[in-house]
C-alpha positions as CSV (number, residue, x, y, z in Angstrom):
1,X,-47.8,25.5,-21.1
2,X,-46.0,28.9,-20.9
3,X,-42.0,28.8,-21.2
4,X,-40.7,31.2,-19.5
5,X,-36.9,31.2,-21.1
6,X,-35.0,33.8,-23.1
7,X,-34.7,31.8,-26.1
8,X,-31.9,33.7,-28.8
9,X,-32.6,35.6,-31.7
10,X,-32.6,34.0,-35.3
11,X,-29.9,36.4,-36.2
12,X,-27.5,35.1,-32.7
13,X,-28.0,32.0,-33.9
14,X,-27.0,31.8,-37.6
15,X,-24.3,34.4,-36.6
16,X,-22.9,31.8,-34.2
17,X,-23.5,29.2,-36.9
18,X,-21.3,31.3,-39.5
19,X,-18.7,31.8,-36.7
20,X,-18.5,28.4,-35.4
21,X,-20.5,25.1,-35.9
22,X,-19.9,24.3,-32.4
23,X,-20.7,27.6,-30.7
24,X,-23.9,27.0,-32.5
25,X,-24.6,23.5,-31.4
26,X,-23.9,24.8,-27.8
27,X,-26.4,27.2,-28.1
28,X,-29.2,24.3,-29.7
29,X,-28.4,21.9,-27.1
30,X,-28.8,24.7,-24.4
31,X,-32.2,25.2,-25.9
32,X,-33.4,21.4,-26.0
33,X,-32.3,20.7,-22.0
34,X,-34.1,23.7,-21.3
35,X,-37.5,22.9,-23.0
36,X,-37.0,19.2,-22.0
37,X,-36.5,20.2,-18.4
38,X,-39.2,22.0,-18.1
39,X,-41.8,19.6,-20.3
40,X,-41.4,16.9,-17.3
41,X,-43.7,18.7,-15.1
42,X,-45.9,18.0,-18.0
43,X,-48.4,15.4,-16.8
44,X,-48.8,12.9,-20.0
45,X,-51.0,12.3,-22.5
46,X,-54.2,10.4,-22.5
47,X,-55.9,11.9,-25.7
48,X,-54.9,11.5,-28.9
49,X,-54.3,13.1,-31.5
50,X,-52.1,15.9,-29.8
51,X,-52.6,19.6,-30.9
52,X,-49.3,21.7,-30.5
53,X,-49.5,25.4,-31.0
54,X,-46.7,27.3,-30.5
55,X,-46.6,31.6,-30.4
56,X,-43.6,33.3,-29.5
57,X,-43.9,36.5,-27.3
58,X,-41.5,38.9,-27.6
59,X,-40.7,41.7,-24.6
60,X,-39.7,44.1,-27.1
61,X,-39.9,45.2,-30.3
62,X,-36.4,45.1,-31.1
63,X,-36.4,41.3,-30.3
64,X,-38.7,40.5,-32.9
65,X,-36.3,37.8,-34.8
């Protein structure tokens, strides 16, 4: 399954974090509704045990966090 979603940096994140617990709890709840919406049009599992990989692609260099 391929998510296509601009997840925020490493370095966003803590920043909000240091800035504001909130701000940051925003941001991870914003993440989870995301990944959870689009995990439903997942059909469901027969086989176990499950194998998870997860790589993270990056558009640019610069995003590499």
């Amino acid at each position: 399954m391929y998510i296509d979603y601009d997840f925020p940096s490493w370095n966003k994140y803590i920043n909000a974090e240091r800035t504001n617990k909130y701000i940051a709890n925003t941001i991870k709840k914003q993440d989870k509704e995301m990944v959870r919406y689009l995990c439903r049009k997942m059909k469901p599992v027969e086989k176990y045990p499950v194998i998870i990989k997860i790589k993270k692609y990056v558009k640019t260099k610069k995003h590499r966090c």
